[in-house]
N, C-alpha and C positions, 0 to 999 in steps of 0.2 A: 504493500500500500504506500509506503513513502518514499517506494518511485515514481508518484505523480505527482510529487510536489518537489522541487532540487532543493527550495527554498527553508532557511530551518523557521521554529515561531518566532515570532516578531515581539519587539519587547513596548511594553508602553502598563498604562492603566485600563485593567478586563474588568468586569463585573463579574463577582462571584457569588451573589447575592441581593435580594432587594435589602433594605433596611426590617422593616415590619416581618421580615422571615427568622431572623435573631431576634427573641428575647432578653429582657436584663437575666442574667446569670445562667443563659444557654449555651450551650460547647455543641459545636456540629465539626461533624467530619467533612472538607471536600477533597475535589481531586482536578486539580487545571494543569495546565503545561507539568505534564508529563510527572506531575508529587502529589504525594501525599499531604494535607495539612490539614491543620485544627484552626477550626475561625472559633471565637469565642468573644461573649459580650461581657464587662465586668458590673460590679454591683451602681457603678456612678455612669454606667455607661457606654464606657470605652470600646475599643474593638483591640481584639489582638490576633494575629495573624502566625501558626509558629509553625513549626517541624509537629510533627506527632509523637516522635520519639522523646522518651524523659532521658536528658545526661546521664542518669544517675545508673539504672540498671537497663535501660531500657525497653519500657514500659510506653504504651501505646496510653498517649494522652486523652486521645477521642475514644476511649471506652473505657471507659468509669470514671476519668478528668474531672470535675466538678471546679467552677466559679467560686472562690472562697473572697469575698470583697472584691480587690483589685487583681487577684490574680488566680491563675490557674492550680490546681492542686493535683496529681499523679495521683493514680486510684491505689500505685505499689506499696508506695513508703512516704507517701503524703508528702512531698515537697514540694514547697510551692513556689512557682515562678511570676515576676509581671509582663504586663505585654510587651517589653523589650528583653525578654527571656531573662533577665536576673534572677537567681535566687530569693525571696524574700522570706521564708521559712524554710527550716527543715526539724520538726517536732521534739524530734530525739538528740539532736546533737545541740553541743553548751555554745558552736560556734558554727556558720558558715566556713565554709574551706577556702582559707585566704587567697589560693590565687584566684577564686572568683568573687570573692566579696565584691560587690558592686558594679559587677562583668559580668554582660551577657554569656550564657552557656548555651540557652535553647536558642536553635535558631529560628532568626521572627524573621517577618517580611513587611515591608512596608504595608497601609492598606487604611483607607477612608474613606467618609462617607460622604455621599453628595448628590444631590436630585433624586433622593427616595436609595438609591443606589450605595451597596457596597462595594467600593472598588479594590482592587488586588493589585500593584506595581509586578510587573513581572522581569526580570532581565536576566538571561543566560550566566553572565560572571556575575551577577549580584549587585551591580552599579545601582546606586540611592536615584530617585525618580529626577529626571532631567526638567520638566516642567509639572502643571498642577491639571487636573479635571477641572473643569469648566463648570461654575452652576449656571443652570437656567431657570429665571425665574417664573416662569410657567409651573414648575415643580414645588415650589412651596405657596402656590396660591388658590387658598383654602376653598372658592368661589369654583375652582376647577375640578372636575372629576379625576382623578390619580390612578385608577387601581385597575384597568384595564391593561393587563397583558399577555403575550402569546409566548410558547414558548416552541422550541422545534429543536431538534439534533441530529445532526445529520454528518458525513464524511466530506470534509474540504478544509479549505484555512481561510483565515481573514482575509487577505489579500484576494485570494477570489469572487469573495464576496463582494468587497468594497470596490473594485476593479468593476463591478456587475453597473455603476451606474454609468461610468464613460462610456460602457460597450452601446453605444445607441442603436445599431443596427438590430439587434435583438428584439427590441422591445414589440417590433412587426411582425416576430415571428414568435415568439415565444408568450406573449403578452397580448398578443393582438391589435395592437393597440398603433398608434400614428407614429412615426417618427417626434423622438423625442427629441425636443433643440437641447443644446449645451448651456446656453445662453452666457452669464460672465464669470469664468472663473479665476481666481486666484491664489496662489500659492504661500503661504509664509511662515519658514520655516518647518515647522512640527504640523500647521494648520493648514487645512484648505480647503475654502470654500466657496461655493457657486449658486448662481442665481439666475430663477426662470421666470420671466413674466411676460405676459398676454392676456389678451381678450378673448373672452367665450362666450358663447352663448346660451344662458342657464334659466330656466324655468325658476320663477321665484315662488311662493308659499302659494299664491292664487293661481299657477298655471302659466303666470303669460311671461313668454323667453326677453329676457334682457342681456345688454351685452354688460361683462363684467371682466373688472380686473383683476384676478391672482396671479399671486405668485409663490412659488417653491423655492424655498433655502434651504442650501443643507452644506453644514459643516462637521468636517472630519479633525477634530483634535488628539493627535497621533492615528496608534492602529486599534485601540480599542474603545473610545468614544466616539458616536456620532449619532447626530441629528438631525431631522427633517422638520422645516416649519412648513404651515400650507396654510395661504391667509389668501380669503375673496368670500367666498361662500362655504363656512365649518372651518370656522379657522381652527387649527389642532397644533402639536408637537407630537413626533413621535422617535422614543431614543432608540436606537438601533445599537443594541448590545452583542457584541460576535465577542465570544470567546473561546480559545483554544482550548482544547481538554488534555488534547495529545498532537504531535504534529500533524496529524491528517484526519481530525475529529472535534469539531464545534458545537456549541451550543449558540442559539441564538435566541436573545428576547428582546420584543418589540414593549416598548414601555408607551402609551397613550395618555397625555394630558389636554384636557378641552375645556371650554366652559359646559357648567350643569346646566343641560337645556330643561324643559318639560319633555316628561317623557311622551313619545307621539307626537311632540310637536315638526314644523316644518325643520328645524335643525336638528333634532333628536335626530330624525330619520337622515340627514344629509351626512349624520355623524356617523350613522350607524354604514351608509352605504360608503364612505369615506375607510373603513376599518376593514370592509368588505372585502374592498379589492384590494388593499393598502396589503393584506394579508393573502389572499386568495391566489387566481390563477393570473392576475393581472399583475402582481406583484409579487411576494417572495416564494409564495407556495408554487407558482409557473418554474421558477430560478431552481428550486430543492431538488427535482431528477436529475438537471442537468451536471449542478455542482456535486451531485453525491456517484457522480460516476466520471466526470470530466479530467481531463491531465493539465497542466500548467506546461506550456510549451515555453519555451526560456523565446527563443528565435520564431514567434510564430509570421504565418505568411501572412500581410494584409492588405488592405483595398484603400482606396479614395472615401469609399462610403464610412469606413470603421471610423470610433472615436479617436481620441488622444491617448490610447490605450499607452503605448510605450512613455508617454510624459506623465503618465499617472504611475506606471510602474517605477520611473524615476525618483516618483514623491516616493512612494511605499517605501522604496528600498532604506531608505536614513532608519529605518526601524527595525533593520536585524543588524546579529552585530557583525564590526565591519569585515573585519578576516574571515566570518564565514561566507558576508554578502558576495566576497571575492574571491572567494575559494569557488562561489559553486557559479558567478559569472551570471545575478540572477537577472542583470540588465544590459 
């Protein structure tokens, strides 16, 4: 299977988590880019992010680990860690073990919370997060509906996915749908984002078609945040969450924030048919056969008609790291 990708996973900040899926003083087991780990909430809130493994004799944290206050407690011999792996107890003994008095032992990973979302920093040598997640304010505003999400997993990488919105040509064949324009994009550094706007022709609440302005924004900060705004008629946000699990195996979730219409009303339903296809054969559900069986051609052949495929694979690339980006030649 990991001959159809050359490329290895890509490092930045994944979601591994919503927020409301963690309780205060819940320990969960997950498993992203290719490890084992323990997410876990503390008693004031916190998040910590570790190894599963306890220093000590090594005992598996995420089954029988328990939240003691601020810190994690080993089900073997009760020592407890904080969420920067220090020791902060160990029950039986008169001292901590001086060479790690106040030195991480467990190893943590970075990891924070923002637009509903628990994010995970990811990077092959362990390099501390280069930039921050982005909030948006649509996600903490109470007036909006929040809690609408889809989730799907399936075999490919990010970079495929996120590459799926330049490929224009597709969207006729796969989608059914018109050729989609590019309209303005731009690049900078770790970000990039693009912008689509025109006039349609839309039937308002009573029937009768007016011409209207939308437009579609959608920015990409690094390789594991991104979002789509959609404002004219149902104006929405939706976060497109892709995270790696293993190098040739994602999870993907679409996170939906809107305003609370009436339900039945004329934007209920423009919300509801907006999520429809946003999801569907028209959008990602159309894209899931393709990408769960497709290859990543380093050198592929292309047309006049294709997108900017190779300038987008340029961006991507700053996001694996670089000796291997150039070991495997991925642009």
């Amino acid at each position: 299977m990991a001959e159809r990708f050359p490329m290895p996973m890509p490092y930045g900040w994944f979601c591994v988590s919503f927020s409301d899926e963690l309780a205060v003083n819940e320990v969960k087991n997950i498993h992203y880019f290719e490890r084992d780990m323990v997410l876990f909430r503390t008693a004031s809130g916190k998040l910590g992010l570790t190894s599963p493994v306890c220093p000590h004799l090594g005992a598996h944290l995420g089954h029988g680990g328990t939240v003691q206050g601020e810190s994690i407690r080993c089900p073997f011999h009760h020592w407890h860690y904080d969420t920067e792996g220090v020791i902060t107890q160990i029950p039986y003994a008169s001292r901590i073990p001086p060479k790690w008095e106040g030195k991480p032992c467990l190893q943590s990973f970075p990891v924070c919370e923002q637009n509903g979302v628990i994010w995970a920093w990811y990077h092959p040598n362990g390099a501390k997060p280069e930039y921050e997640v982005i909030e948006l304010a649509e996600t903490n505003d109470t007036s909006w509906v929040q809690n609408r999400r889809y989730f799907w997993e399936f075999d490919s990488c990010p970079q495929e996915i996120a590459e799926n919105g330049v490929d224009v040509a597709h969207f006729q064949f796969v989608h059914k749908m018109e050729a989609v324009p590019l309209g303005k994009t731009e690049y900078d550094g770790h970000i990039r984002r693009s912008l689509v706007t025109g006039s349609h022709m839309i039937p308002d609440e009573n029937g009768e078609v007016k011409e209207t302005e939308v437009s579609v924004s959608v920015v990409q900060n690094g390789a594991g945040q991104k979002w789509t705004r959609f404002s004219g008629v149902g104006d929405y946000l939706v976060q497109v969450l892709v995270t790696p699990v293993t190098r040739d195996k994602v999870e993907v979730r679409f996170s939906y924030s809107y305003p609370n219409h009436e339900k039945g009303s004329y934007l209920d339903n423009i919300m509801e048919y907006s999520i429809a296809t946003t999801n569907g054969q028209q959008g990602l559900e159309g894209d899931i056969p393709i990408w769960h069986n497709k290859f990543h051609l380093v050198k592929p052949i292309l047309c006049d008609g294709d997108g900017p495929i190779m300038q987008f694979r340029k961006y991507f690339s700053q996001f694996y790291d670089f000796d291997i980006a150039e070991s495997v030649k991925i642009v």
